[in-house]
RODO-2510 file (C-alpha; in nm, 4 decimals, decimal comma):
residues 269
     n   res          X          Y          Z
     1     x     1,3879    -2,7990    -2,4252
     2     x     1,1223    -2,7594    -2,1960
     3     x     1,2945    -2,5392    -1,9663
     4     x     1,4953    -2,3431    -2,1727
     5     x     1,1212    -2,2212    -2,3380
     6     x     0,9891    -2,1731    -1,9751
     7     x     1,2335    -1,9780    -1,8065
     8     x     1,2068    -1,6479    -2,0166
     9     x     0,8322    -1,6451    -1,9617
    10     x     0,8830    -1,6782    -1,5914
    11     x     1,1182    -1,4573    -1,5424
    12     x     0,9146    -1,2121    -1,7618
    13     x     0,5916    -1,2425    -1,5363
    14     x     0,8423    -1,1862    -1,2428
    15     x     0,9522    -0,8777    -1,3665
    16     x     0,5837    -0,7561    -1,3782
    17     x     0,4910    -0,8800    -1,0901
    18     x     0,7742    -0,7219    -0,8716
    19     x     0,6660    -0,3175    -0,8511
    20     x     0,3553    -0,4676    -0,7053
    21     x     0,5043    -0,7099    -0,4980
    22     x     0,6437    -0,4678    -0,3878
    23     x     0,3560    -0,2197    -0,2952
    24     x     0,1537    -0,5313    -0,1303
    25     x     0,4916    -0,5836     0,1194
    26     x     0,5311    -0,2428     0,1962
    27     x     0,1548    -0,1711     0,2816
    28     x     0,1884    -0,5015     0,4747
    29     x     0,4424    -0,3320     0,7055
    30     x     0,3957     0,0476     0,6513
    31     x     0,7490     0,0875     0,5398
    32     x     0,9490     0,0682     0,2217
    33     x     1,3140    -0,1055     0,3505
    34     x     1,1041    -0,3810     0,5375
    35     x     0,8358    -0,4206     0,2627
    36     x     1,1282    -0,4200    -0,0327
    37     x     1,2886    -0,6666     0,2577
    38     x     1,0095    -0,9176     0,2270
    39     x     0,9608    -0,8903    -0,1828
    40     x     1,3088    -0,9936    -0,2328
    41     x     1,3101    -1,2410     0,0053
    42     x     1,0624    -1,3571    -0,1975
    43     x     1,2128    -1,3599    -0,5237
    44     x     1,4901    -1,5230    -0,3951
    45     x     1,2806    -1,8236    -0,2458
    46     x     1,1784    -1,8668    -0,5994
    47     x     1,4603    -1,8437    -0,7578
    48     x     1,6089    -2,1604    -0,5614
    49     x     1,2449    -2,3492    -0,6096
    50     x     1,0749    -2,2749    -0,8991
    51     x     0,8073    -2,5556    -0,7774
    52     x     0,6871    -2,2859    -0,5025
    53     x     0,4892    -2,1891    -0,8038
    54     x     0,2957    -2,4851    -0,9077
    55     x    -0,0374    -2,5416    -0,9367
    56     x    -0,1715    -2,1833    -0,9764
    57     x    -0,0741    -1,9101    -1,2623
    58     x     0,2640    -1,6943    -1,1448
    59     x     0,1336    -1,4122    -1,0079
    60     x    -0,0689    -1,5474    -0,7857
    61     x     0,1517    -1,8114    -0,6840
    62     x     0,4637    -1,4896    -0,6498
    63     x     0,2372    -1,3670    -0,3986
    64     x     0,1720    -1,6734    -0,2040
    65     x     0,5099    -1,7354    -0,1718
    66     x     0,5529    -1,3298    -0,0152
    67     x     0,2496    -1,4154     0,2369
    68     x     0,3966    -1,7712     0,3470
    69     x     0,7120    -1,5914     0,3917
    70     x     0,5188    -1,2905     0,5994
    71     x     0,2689    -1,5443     0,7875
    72     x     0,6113    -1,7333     0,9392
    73     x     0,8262    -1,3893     1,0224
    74     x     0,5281    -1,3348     1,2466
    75     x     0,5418    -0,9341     1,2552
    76     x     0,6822    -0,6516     1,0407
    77     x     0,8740    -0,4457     1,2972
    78     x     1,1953    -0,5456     1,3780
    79     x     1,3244    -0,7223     1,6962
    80     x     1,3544    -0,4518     1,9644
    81     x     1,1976    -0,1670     1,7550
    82     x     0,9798     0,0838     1,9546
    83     x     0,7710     0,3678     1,8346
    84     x     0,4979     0,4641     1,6226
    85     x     0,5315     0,1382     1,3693
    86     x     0,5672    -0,0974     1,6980
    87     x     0,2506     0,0635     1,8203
    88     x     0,1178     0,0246     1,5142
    89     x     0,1934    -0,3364     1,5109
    90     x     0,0184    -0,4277     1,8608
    91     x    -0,2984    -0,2708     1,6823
    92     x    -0,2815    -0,4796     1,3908
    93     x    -0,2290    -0,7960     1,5839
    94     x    -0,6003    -0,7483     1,7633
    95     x    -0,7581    -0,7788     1,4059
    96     x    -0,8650    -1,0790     1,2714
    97     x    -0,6314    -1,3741     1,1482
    98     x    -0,5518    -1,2911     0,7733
    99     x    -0,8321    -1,0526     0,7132
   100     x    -0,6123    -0,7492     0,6818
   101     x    -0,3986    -0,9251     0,4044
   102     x    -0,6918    -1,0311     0,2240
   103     x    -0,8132    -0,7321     0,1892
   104     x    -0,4627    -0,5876     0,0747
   105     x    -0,5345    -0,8698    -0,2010
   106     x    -0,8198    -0,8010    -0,2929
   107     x    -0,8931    -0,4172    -0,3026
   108     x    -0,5665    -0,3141    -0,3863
   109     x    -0,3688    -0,5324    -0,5834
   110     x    -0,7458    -0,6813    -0,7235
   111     x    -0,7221    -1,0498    -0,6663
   112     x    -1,0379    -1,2226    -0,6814
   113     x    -1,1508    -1,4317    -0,4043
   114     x    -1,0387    -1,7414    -0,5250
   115     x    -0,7244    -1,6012    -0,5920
   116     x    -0,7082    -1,4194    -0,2177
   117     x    -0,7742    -1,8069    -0,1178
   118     x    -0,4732    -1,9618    -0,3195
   119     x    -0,2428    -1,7539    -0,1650
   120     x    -0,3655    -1,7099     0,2003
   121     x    -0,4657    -2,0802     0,2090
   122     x    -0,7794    -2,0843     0,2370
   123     x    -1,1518    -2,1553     0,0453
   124     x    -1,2838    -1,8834    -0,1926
   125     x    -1,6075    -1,8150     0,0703
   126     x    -1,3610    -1,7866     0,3735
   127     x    -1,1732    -1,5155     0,1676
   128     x    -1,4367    -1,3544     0,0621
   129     x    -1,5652    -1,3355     0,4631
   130     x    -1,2103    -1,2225     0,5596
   131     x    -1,2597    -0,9095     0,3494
   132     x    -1,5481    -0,8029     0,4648
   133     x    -1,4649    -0,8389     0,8608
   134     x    -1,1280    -0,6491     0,7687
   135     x    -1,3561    -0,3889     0,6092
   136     x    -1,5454    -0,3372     0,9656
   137     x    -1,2339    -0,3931     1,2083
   138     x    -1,0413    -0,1430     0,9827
   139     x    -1,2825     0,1397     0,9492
   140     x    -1,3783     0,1077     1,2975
   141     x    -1,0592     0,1443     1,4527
   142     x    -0,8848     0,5025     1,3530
   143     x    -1,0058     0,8436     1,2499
   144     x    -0,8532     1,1317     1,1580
   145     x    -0,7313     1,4742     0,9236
   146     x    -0,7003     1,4007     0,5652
   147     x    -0,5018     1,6793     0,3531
   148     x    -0,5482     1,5608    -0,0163
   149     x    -0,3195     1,7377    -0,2514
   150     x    -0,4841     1,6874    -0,5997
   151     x    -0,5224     1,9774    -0,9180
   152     x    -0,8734     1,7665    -1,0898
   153     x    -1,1459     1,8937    -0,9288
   154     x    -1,3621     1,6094    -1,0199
   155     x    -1,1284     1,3499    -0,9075
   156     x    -1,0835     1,5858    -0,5659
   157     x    -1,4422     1,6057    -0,4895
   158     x    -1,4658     1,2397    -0,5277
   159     x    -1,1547     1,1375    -0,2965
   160     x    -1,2776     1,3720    -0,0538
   161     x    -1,6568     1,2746    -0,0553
   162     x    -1,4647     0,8730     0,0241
   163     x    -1,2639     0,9947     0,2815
   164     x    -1,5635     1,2097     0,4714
   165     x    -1,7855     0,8885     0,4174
   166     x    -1,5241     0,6613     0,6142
   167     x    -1,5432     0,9261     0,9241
   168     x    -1,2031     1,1543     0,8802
   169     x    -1,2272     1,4884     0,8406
   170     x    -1,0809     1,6431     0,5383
   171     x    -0,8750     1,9670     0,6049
   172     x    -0,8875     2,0740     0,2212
   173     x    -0,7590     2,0281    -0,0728
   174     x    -0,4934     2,1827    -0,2604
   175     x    -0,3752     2,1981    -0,6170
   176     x     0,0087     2,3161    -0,6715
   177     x     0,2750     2,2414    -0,4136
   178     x     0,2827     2,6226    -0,2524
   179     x    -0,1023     2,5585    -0,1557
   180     x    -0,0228     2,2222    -0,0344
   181     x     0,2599     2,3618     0,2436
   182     x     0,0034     2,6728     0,2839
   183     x    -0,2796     2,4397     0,3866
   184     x    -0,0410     2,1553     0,5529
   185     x     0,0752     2,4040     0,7986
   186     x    -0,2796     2,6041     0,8936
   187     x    -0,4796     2,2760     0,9025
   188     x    -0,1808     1,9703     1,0195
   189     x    -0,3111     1,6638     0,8835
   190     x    -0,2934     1,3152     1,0249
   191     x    -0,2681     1,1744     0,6604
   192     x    -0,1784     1,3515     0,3146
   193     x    -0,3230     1,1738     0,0336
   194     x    -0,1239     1,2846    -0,2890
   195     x    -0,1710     1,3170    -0,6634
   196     x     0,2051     1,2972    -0,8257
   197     x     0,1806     1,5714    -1,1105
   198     x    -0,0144     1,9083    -1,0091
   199     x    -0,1517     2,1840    -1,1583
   200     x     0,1032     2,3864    -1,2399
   201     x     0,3207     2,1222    -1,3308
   202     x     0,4741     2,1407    -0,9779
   203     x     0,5133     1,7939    -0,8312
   204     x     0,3013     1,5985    -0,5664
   205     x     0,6217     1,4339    -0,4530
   206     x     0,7795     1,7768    -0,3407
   207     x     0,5065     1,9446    -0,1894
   208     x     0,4881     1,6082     0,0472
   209     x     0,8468     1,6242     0,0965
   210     x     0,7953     2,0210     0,2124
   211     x     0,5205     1,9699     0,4158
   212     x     0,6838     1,6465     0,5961
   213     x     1,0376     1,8449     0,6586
   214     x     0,8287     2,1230     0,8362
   215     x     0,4906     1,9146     1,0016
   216     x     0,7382     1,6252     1,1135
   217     x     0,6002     1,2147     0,9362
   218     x     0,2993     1,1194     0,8639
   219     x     0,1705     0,8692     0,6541
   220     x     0,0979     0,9586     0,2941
   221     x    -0,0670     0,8079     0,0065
   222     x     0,0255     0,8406    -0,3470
   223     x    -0,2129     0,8548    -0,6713
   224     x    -0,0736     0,7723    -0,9591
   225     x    -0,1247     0,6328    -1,3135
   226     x     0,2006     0,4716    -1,3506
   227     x     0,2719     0,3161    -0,9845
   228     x     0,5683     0,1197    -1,0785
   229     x     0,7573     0,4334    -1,1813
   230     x     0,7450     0,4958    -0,7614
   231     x     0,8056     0,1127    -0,6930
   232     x     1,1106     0,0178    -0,8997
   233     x     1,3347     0,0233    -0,4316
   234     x     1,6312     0,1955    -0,6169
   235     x     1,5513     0,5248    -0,4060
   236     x     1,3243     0,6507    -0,0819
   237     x     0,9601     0,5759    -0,2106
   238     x     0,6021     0,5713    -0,0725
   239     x     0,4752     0,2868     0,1227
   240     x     0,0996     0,3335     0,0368
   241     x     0,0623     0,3869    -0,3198
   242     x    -0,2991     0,3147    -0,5057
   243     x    -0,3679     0,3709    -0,8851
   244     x    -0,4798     0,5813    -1,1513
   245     x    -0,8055     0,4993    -1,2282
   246     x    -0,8954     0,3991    -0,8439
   247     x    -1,1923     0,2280    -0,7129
   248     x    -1,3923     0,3175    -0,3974
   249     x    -1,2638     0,0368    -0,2241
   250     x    -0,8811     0,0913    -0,3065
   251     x    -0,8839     0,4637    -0,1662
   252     x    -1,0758     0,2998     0,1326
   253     x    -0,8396     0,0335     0,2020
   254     x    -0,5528     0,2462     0,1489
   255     x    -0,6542     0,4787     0,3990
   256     x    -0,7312     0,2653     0,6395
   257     x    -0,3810     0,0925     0,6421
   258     x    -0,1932     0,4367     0,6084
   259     x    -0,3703     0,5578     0,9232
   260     x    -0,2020     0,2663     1,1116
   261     x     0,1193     0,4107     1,0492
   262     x     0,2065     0,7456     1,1793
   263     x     0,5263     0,7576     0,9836
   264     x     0,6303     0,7442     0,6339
   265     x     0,9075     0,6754     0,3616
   266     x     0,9547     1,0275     0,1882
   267     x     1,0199     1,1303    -0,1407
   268     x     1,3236     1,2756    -0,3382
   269     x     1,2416     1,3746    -0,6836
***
């Protein structure tokens, strides 16, 4: 009996947990095929061991399985792969042990530090010091344009004041999709950070999608109130995605992992 009143609830905090699974794996490796790789990879190693979950509550313990998985694959690019994400890796691998996943865990999928420690394997203080030396590695290490692409002013302002504060310079800021390609291609951006619905109820995800065909990838961020909408791997979606409301530190740590990547997943709407 005990099982058969278990399962359901399981496999019901799996299904939640997956869109953001999901996100954490793809800002892991700056790409949505090898991210969605690593989340079902995941689901499958629980699936065959449902004991990988014991001792702490499922979500956490979903995630610990993904970053034991991660921690032995050793590197996100795959074997023989050269280019911007490959370059991109070497960079990563001269930051601290663990401290850019922790951070991941913490600022943008808002584990606490105890719960950063579960999964990463390690006590609550050593998360919590993890965090904060992937804070300074991260925002010392790349600078750059920032094109944001959002119709609230307030909420613009307020991106763009973060973004200035972390060193990049912001190129401007546009509201409807024809002012994002107008601005994309007088001011080219090293990063495009993205609200989904604009304005003039043109979409976020096409005026990316323009600007990318003609300015050639970069990495862009999504905004978004409903993020698992854009993490569900049944078409191309973003790999750095942060949500509606946002804190400080998740715009921060998203833009600091984006900037690793000069290359992105695009869009189809």
């Amino acid at each position: 009996m005990t099982d058969v009143t278990e399962t359901p609830s399981v496999s019901d905090a799996l299904g939640e947990c997956l869109p953001y699974l999901r996100r954490y794996a793809r800002a892991l490796t700056g790409s949505q095929n090898s991210g969605d790789a690593f989340a079902a990879a995941s689901l499958e190693a629980i699936l065959t061991d449902r004991s990988v979950l014991d001792g702490v509550d499922t979500r956490t313990g979903v995630f610990r399985v993904l970053y034991g998985i991660w921690a032995s694959a050793g590197a996100p690019v795959e074997e023989g792969e050269s280019g911007p994400r490959a370059k991109a890796q070497k960079h990563l691998a001269k930051l601290t042990n663990h401290s850019r996943e922790a951070l991941l865990l913490h600022t943008i999928e808002g584990f606490s530090f105890k719960e950063v420690g579960q999964i990463i394997g390690v006590e609550e203080g050593e998360a919590s010091e993890l965090v904060q030396i992937a804070r300074r590695e991260m925002a010392d290490s790349v600078t750059g344009s920032v094109m944001i692409i959002e119709d609230e002013a307030i909420i613009a302002m307020d991106i763009e004041s973060i973004v200035a504060e972390m060193g990049h310079r912001v190129t401007g800021v546009a509201r409807t999709r024809d002012e994002a390609v107008k601005l994309g291609k007088a001011d080219v951006p090293d990063l495009i950070l993205a609200d989904i619905q604009l304005a003039d109820n043109s979409s976020g995800i096409d005026a990316v999608n323009d600007l990318l065909r003609d300015l050639g990838n970069r990495p862009v961020i999504f905004i978004t109130a409903f993020p698992e909408r854009l993490l569900t791997g049944d078409k191309p979606e973003p790999a750095f995605l942060i949500s509606k409301p946002y804190t400080v530190d998740q715009v921060v740590s998203a833009v600091s992992q984006a900037m690793f990547f000069s290359s992105t997943e695009t869009l189809h709407s």
